[in-house]
Backbone as CSV, one residue per row, in Angstrom:
resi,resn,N_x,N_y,N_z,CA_x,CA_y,CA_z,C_x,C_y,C_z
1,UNK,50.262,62.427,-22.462,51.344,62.120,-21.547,51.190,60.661,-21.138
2,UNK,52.180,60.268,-21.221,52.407,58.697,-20.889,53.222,58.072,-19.875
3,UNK,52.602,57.567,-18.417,53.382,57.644,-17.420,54.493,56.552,-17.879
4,UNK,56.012,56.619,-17.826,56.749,55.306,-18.301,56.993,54.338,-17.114
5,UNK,57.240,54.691,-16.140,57.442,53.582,-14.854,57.949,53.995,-13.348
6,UNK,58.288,53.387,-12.696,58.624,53.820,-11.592,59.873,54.268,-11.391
7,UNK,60.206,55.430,-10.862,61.405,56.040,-10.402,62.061,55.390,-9.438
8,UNK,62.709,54.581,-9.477,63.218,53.997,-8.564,64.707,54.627,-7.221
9,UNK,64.642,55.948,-7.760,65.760,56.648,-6.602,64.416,57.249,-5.902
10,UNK,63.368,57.179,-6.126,62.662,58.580,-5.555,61.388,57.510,-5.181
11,UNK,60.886,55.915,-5.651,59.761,55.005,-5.394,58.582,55.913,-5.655
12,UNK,59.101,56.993,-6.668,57.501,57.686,-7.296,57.394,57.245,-8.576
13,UNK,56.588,57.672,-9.167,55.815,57.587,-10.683,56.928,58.907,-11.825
14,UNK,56.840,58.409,-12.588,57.560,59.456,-13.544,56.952,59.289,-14.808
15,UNK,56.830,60.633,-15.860,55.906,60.657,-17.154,56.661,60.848,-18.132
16,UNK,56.468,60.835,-19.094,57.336,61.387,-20.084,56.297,61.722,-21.075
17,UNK,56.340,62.684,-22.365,55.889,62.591,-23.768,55.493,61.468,-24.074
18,UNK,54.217,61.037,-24.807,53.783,60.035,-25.773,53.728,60.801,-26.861
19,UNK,53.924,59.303,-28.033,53.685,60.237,-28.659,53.152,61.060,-29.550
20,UNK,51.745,60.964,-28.705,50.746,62.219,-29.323,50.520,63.191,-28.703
21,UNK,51.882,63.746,-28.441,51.831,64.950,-27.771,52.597,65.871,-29.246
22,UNK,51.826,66.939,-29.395,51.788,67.516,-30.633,52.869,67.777,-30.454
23,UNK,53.371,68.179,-31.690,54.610,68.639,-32.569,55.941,68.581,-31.256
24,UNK,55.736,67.042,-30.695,56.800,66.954,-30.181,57.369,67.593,-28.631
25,UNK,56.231,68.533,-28.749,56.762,69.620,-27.981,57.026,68.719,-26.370
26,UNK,58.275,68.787,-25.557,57.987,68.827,-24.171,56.917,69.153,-23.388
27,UNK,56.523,68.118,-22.796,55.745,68.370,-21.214,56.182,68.701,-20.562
28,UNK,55.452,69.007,-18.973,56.295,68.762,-17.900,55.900,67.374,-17.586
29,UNK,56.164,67.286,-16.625,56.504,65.286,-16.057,55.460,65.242,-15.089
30,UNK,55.018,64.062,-14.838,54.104,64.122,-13.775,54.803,63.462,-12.560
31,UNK,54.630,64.295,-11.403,55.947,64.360,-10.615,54.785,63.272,-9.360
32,UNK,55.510,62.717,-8.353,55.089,61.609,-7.214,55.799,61.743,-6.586
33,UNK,55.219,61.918,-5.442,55.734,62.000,-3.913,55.543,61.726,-2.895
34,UNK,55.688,60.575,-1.801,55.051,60.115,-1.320,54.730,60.896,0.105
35,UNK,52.885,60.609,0.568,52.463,61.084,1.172,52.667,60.979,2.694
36,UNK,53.446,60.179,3.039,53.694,59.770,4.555,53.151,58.890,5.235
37,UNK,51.990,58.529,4.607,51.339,56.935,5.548,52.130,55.956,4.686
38,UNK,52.906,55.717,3.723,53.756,54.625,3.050,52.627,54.064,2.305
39,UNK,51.703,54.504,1.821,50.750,52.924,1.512,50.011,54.100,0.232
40,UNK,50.648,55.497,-0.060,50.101,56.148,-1.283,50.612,57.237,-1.202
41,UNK,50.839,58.045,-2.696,51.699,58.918,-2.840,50.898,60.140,-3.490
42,UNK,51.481,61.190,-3.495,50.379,62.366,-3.964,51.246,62.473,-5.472
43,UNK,50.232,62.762,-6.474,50.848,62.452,-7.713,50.111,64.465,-8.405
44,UNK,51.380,64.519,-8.820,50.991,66.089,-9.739,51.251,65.551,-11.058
45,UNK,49.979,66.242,-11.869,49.743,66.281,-12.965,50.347,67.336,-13.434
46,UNK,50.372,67.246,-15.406,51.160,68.550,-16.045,50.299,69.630,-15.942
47,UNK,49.010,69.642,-15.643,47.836,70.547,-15.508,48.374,71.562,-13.881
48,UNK,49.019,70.791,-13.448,49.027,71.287,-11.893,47.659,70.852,-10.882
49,UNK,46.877,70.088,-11.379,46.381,69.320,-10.519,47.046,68.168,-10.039
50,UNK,46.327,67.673,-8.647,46.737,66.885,-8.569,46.090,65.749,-7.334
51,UNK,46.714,64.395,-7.100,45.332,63.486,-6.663,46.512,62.366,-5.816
52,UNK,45.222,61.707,-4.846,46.276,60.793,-3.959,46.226,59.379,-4.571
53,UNK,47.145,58.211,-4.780,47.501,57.162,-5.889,47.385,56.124,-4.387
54,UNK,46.738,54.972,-4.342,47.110,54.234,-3.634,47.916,53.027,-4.429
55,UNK,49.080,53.093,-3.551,50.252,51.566,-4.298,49.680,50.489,-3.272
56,UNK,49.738,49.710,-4.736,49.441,48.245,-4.035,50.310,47.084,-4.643
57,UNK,50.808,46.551,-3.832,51.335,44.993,-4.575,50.700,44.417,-5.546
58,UNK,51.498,44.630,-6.838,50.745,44.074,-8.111,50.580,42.733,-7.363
59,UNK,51.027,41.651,-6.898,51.049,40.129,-6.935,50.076,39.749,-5.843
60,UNK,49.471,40.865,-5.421,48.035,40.206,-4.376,47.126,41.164,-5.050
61,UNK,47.228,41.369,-6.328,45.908,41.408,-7.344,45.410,40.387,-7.935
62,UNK,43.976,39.989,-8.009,43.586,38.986,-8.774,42.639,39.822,-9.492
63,UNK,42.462,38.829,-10.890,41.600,39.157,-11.817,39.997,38.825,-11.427
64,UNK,39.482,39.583,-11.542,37.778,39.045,-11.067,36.677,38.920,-12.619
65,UNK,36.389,37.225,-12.885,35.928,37.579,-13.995,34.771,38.133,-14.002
66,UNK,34.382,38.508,-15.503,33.829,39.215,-15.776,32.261,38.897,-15.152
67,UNK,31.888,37.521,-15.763,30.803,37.014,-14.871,30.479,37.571,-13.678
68,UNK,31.386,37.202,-12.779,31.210,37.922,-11.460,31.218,38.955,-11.152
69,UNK,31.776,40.176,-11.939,31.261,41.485,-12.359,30.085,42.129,-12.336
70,UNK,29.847,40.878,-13.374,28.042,41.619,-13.711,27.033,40.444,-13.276
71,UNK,27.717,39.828,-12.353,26.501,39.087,-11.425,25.211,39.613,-11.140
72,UNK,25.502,41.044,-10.326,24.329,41.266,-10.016,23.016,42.078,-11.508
73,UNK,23.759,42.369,-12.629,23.184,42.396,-13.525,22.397,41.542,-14.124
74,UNK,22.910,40.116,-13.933,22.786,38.651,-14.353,21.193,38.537,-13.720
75,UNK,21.600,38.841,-12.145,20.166,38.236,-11.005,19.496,39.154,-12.032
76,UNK,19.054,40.877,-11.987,18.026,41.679,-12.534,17.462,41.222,-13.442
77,UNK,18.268,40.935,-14.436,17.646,40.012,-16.110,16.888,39.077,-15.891
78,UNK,17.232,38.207,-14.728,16.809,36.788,-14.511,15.318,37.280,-13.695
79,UNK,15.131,38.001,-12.814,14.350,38.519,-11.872,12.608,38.855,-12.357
80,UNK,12.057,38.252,-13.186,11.082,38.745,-13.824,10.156,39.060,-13.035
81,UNK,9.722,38.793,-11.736,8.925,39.840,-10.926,9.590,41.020,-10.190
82,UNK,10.912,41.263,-10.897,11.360,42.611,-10.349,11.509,42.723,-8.689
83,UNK,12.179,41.876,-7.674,11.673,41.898,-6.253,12.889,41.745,-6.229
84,UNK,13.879,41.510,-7.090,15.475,42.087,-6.645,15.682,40.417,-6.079
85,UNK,15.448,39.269,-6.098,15.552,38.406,-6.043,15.500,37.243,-6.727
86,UNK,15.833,36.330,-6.821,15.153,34.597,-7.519,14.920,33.845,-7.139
87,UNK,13.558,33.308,-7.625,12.997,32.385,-7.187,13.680,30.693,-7.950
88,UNK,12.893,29.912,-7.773,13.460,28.495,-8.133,13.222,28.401,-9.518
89,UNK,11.296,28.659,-9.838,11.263,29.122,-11.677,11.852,30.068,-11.849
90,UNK,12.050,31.231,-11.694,13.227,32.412,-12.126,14.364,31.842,-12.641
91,UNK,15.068,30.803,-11.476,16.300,30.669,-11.923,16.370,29.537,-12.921
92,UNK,15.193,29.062,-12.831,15.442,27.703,-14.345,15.000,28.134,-15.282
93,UNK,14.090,29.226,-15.580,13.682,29.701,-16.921,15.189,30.461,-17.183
94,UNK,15.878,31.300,-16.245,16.785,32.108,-16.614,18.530,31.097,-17.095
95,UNK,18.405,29.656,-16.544,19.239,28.542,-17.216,18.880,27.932,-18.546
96,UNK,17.496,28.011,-18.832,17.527,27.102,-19.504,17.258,28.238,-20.876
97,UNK,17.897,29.149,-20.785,18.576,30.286,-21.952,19.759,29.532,-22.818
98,UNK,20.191,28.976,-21.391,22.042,27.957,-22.490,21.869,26.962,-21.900
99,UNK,20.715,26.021,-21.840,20.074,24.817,-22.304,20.402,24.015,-20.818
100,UNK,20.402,24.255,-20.094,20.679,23.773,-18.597,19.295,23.250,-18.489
101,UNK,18.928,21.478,-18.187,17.892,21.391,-17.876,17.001,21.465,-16.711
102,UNK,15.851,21.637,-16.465,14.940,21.920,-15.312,15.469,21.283,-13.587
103,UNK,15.601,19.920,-14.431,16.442,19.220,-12.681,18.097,19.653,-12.087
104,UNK,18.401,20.023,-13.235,19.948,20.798,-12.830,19.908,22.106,-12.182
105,UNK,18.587,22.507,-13.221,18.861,23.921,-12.466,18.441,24.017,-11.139
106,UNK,17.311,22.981,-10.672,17.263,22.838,-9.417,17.832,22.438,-8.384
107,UNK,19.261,21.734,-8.882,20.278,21.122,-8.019,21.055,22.612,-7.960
108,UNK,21.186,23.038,-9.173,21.676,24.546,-8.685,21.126,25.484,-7.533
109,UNK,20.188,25.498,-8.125,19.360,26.423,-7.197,19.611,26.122,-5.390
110,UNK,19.468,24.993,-5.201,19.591,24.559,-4.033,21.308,25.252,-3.101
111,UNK,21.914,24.805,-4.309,23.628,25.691,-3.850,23.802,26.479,-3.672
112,UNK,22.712,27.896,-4.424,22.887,29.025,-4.343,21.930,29.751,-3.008
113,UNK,20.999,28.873,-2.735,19.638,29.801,-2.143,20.519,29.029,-0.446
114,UNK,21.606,29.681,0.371,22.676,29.070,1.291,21.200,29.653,2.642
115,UNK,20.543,30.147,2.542,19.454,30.842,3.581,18.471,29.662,3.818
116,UNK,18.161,29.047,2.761,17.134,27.817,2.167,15.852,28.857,2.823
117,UNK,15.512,29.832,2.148,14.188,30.332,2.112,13.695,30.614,0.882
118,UNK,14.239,29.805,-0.365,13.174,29.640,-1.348,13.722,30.719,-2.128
119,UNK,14.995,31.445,-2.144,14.609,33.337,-2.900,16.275,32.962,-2.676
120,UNK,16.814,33.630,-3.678,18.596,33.714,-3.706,18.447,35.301,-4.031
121,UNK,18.818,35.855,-2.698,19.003,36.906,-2.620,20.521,37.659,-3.955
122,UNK,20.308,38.582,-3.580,21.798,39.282,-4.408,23.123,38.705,-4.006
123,UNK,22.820,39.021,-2.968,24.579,38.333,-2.401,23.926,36.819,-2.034
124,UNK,23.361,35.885,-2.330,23.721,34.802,-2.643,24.168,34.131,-3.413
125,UNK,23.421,35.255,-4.633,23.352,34.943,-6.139,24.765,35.394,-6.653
126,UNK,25.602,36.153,-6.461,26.802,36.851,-6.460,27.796,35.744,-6.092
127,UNK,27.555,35.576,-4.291,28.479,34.394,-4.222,28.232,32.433,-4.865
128,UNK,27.386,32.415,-5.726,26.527,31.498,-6.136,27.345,31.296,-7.314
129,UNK,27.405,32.572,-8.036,28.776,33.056,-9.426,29.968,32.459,-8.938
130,UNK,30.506,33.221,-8.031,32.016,33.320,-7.845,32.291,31.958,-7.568
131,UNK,31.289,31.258,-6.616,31.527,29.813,-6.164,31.959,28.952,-7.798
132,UNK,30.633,29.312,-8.358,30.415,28.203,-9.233,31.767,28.515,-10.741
133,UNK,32.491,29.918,-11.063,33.022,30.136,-11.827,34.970,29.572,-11.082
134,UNK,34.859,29.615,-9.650,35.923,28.872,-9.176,36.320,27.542,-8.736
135,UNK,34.883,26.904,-9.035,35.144,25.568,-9.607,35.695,25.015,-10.830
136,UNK,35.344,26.353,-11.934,36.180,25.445,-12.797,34.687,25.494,-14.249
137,UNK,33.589,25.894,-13.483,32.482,25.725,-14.460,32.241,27.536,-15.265
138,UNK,32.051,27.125,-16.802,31.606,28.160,-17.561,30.253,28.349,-17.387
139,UNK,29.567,28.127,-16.959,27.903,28.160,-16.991,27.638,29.739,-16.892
140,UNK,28.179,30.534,-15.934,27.982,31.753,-15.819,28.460,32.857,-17.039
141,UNK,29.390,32.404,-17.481,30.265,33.114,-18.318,29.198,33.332,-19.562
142,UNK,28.563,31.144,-19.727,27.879,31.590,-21.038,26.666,32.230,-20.924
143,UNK,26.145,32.445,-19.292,24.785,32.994,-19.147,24.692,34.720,-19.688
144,UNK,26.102,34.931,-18.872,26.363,36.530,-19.821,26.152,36.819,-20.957
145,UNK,27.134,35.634,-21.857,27.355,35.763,-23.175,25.821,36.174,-23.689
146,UNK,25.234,35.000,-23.468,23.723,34.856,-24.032,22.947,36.254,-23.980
147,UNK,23.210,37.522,-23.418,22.902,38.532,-22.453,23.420,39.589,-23.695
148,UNK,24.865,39.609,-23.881,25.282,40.584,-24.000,26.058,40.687,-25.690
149,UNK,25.440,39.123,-25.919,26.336,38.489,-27.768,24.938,38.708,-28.750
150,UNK,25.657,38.707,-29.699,24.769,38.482,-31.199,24.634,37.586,-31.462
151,UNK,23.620,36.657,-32.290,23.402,35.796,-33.288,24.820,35.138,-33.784
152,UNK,25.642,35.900,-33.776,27.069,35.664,-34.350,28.163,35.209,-33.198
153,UNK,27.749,34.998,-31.757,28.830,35.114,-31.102,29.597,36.368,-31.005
154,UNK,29.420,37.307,-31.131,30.168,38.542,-30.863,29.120,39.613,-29.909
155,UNK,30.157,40.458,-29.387,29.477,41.618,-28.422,28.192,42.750,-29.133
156,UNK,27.362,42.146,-28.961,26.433,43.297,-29.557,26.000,44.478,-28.236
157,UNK,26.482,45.473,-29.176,26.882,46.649,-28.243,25.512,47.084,-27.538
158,UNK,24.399,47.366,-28.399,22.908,47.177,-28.297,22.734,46.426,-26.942
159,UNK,22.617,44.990,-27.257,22.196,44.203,-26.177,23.369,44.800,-25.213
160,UNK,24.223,44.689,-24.813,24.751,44.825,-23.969,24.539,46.322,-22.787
161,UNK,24.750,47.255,-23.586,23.945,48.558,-22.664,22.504,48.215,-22.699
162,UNK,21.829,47.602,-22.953,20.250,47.333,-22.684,20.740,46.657,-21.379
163,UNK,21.594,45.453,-21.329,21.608,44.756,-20.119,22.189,45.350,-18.715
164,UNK,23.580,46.344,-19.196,23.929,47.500,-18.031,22.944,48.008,-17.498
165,UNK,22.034,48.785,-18.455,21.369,49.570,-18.004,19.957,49.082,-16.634
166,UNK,19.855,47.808,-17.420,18.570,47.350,-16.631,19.100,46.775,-15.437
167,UNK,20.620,46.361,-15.347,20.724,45.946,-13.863,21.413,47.078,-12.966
168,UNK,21.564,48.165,-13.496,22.313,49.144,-13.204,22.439,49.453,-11.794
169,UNK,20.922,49.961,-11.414,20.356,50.549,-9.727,21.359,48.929,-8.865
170,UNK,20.607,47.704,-9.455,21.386,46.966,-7.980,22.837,46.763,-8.215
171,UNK,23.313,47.134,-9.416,24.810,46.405,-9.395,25.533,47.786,-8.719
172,UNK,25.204,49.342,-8.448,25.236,49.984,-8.093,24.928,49.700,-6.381
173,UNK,23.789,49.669,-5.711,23.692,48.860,-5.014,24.352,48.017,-3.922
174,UNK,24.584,46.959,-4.648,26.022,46.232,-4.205,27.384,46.573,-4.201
175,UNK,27.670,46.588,-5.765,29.210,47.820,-5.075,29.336,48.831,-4.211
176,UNK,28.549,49.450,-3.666,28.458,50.554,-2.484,28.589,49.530,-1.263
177,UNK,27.654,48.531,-1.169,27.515,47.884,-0.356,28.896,47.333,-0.246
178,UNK,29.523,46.642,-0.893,30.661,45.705,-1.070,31.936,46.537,-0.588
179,UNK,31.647,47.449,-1.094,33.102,48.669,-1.179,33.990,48.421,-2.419
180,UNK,33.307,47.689,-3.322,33.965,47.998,-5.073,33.100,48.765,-6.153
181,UNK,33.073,50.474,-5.682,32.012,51.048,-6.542,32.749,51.120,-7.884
182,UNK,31.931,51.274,-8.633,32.305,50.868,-10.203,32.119,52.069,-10.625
């Protein structure tokens, strides 16, 4: 079943057949109705279940890249005494992966560690990303890459669940914390 768009006499959701819905046959529709606070609608499935939809203004969505996604995956990798933090060598051995040299990374470091106690916590290191990827700089993007690519420039699926997995507990963690559980 394939929802097609919004009903616009009724401001619910409406479904129709896709079409890999066997031999053609009719569904029923997945019917929307809104729930009374205006801000989400109760949506029935063809199963007869059914679940509450929050509507939101597509145009105060932004895209969050990916980098900043898996930030806190990024810190774990980087973290080689495991203390859920980085230190100043942490974070230049963990730059100079995509060739960032020793004094940069320490001018970095300095931007990110906003506490100045020596350790860039998670949420420094997080907002340390977002800062530095809304300037305008790839540095983070390629720190991923390096993380989660092959020899070839492409997604090696391997490395990449090796790298989920190992930052998993804090990126878990933080989205609870944040209120964007994943």
């Amino acid at each position: 079943m394939a929802i097609s768009g919004i009903n616009s006499a009724s401001g619910g959701y409406s479904a129709a057949p896709s079409n890999n819905d066997s031999a053609g046959a009719a569904k029923p529709a997945v019917t929307s109705t809104p729930s009374g606070d205006g801000k989400s609608s109760i949506v029935t499935l063809s199963d007869g279940s059914s679940m509450n939809v929050i509507e939101r203004d597509a145009s105060a969505l932004k895209a969050t890249p990916l980098a900043v996604l898996r930030s806190p995956e990024m810190l774990v990798a980087g973290d080689g005494n495991q203390d859920q933090q980085i230190d100043a060598d942490e974070f230049g051995k963990q730059l100079a992966r995509i060739g960032v040299s020793a004094d940069d990374a320490k001018k970095l470091f300095a931007t990110f560690d906003a506490s100045g106690d020596g350790k860039v916590s998670p949420d420094e290191y997080i907002q340390g990303v977002k800062d530095s990827i809304a300037s305008g700089n790839d540095l983070f993007k390629n720190l991923l890459n390096s993380y989660i690519n092959g020899d070839d420039g492409h997604l090696d699926l391997n490395a990449y669940a090796a790298f989920m997995q190992k930052g998993k507990e804090l990126a878990a963690q933080y989205a609870k914390q944040s209120g964007n559980e994943r």
